[in-house]
C-alpha positions in Angstrom: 0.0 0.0 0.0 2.9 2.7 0.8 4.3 1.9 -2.5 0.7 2.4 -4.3 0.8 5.6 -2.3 4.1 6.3 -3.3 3.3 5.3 -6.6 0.2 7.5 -6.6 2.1 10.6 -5.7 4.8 10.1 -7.9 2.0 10.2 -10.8 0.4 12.9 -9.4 3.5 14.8 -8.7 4.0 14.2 -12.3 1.3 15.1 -13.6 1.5 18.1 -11.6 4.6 18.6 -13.2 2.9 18.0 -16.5 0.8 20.8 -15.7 3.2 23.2 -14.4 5.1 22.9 -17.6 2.0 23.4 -19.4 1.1 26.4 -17.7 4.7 27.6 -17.9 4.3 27.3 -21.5 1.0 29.1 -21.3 2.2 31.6 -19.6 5.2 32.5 -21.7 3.0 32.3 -24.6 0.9 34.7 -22.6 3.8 37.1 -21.7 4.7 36.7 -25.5 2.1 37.7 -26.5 1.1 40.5 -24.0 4.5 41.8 -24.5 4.0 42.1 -28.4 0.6 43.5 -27.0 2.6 46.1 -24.9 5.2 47.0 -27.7 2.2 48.0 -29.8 0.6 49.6 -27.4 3.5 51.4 -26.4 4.5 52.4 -30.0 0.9 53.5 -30.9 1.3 55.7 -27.8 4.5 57.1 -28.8 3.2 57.2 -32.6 0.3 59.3 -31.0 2.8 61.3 -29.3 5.0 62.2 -32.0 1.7 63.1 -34.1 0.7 65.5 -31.2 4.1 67.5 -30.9 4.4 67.8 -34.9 0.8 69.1 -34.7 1.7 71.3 -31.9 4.8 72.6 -33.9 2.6 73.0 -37.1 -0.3 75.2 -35.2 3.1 77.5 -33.8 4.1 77.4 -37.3 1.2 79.1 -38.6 0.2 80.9 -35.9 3.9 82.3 -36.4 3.0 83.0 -40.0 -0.1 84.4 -39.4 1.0 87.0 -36.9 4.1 87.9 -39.1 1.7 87.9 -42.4 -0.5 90.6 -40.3 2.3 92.6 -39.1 4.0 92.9 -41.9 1.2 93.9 -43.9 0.7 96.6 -41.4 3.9 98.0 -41.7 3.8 98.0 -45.3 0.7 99.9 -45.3 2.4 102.3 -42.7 5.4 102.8 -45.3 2.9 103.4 -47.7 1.7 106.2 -46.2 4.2 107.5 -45.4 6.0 107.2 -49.1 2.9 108.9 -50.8 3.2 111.8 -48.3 6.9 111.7 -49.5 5.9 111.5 -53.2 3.7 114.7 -52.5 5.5 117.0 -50.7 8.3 116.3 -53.9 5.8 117.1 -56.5 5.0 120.1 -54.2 8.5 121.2 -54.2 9.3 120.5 -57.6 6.3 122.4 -58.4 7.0 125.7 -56.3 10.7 125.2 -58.0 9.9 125.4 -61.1 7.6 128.3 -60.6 9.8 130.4 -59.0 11.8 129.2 -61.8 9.3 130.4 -64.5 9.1 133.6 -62.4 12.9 134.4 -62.8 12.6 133.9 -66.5 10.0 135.7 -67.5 11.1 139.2 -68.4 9.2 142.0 -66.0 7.4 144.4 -68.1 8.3 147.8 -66.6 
């Protein structure tokens, strides 16, 4: 009877064994598997990342652009003004020179 026991146990003890190393190999399958699961999720998080800091670089971008666009054209307009002033204050002078020109060359009926 102790070697039936014996006997017993040993077969159960291996067939415990038997299921260890089938649940060892489940289990590494497992971690195999949820690690591949990980690496995905992890490179679809930094994928989502990356995405999110080149949007965030774009929208600076054009917010840069835009800002520089308006202020630009505002300046422009500013030295526009201030060139057609210019413009007219020359015609002006070239005007009153030329007058007093045609003033000094026309003889003075006495």
């Amino acid at each position: 009877t102790q070697s039936s026991v014996s006997s017993g146990i040993n077969a159960e003890y291996g067939e415990f064994q038997t299921f260890q190393h089938y649940f060892k190999r489940i289990n590494l399958r497992h971690m195999s598997v949820t690690s591949s699961v990980q690496d995905q999720i992890q490179a679809d998080w930094d994928n989502r990342e990356l995405i999110q800091v080149m949007t965030t670089s774009i929208m600076r971008i054009a917010h840069f652009l835009n800002n520089f666009d308006m202020s630009a054209r505002s300046r422009l307009a500013q030295l526009n003004e201030k060139l057609t002033t210019l413009e007219r204050k020359i015609e002006f002078l070239e005007a009153r020179v030329s007058g007093e020109d045609l003033n000094r060359t026309q003889p003075t009926e006495a």
